[in-house]
C-alpha positions in Angstrom: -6.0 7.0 -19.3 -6.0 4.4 -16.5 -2.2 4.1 -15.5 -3.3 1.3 -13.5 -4.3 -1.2 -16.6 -1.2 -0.6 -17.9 1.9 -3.5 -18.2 4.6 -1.6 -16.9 5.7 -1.6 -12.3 4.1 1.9 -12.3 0.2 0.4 -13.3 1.3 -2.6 -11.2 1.9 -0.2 -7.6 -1.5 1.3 -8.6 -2.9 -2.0 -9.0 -1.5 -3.6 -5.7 -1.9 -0.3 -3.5 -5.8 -0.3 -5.1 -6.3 -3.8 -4.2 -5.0 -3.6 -0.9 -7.3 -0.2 -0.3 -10.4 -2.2 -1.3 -9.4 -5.0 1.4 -9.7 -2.4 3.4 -12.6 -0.6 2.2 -11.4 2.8 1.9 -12.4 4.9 -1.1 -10.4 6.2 -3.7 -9.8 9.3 -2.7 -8.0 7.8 0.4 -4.9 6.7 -1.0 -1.8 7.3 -3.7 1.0 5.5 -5.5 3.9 7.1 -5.9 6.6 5.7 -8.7 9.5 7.0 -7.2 12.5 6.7 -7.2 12.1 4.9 -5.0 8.3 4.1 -5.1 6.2 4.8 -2.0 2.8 4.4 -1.4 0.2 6.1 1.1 -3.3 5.0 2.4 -5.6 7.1 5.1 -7.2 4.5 7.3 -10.6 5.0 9.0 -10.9 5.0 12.1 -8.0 5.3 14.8 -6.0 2.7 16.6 -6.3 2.0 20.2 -2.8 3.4 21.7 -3.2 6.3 19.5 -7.0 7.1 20.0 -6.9 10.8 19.3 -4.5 10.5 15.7 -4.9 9.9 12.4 -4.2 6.4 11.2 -2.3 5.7 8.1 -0.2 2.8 6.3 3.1 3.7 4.3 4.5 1.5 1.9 7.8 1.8 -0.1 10.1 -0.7 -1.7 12.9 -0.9 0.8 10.6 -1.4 4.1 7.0 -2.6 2.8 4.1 -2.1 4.9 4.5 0.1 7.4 1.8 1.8 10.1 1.5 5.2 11.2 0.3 8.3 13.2 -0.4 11.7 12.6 0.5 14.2 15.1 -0.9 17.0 13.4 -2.6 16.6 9.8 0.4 19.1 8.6 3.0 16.8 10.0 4.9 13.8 8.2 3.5 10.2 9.7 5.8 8.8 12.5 6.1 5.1 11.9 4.6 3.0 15.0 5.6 -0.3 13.4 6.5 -2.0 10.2 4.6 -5.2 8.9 8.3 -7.0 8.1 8.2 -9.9 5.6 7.7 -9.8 2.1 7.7 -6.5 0.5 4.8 -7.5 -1.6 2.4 -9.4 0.6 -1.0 -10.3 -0.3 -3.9 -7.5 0.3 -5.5 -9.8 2.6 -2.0 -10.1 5.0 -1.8 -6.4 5.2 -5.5 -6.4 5.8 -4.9 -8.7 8.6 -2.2 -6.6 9.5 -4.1 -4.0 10.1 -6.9 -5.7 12.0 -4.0 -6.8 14.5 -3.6 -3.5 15.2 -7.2 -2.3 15.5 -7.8 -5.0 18.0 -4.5 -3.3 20.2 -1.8 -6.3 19.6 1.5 -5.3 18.4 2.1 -6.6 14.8 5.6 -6.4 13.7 8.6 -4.7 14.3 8.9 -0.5 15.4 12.5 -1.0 14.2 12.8 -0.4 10.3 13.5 -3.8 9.1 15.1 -3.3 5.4 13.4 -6.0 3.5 15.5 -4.7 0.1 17.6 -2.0 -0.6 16.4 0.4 -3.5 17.7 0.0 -6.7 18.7 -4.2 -5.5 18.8 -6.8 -8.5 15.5 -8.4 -7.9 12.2 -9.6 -9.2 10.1 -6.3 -7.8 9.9 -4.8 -10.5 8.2 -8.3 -12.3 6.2 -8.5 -9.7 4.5 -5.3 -10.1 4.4 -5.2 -14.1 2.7 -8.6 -13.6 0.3 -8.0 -10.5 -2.8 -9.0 -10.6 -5.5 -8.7 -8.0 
């Protein structure tokens, strides 16, 4: 069964992160969803960035901080944050794209403090917004 078809925030995250891997170009192998608590999402970027030529480039997301990008120090070590996108938690697939052209081109996108755009668990309308995404 495709979790991602169904109405529910779980087949929403799979359709978001899955839209925002394909506005990227990176196959499926390269990324997961996570449902949490609290839901997280990872995504294995080609290619490295330009202050980190010799690491592994990925984007984190996760409901408190959004978009966030990252290096790999080793492939057995966790991702260190480098910077997080800010903004909406949800944000188009083409902004994180962008996002992430930013930082191929070497500028500085967003924030490397952790800028809490929600805390877990908040009274909001994430969860709508994932039962209902739609690419």
């Amino acid at each position: 069964m495709d979790h991602g078809s169904e109405d529910t925030p779980t087949g929403g995250l799979q359709r978001y992160v899955r839209a925002v891997a394909v506005e990227l170009g990176l196959a499926a192998e390269c990324w997961h969803a996570n449902p949490g608590p609290p839901a997280t999402a990872y995504l294995a970027v080609d290619g490295n960035l330009p202050s980190f030529p010799d690491r592994d480039f990925a984007l984190l997301w996760d409901e408190e901080y959004g978009w966030a990008a990252a290096v790999r120090t080793l492939p057995t070590d966790p991702p260190v944050v480098i910077t997080y996108r800010g903004g909406d938690v949800l944000p188009p697939a083409s902004e994180v794209a962008a996002y992430v052209a930013a930082l191929r081109r070497g500028d500085h996108p967003g924030d490397p403090r952790p800028i809490r755009l929600r805390a877990y668990g908040s009274p909001d309308d994430l969860t709508d917004r994932l039962r209902t995404y739609r690419p």
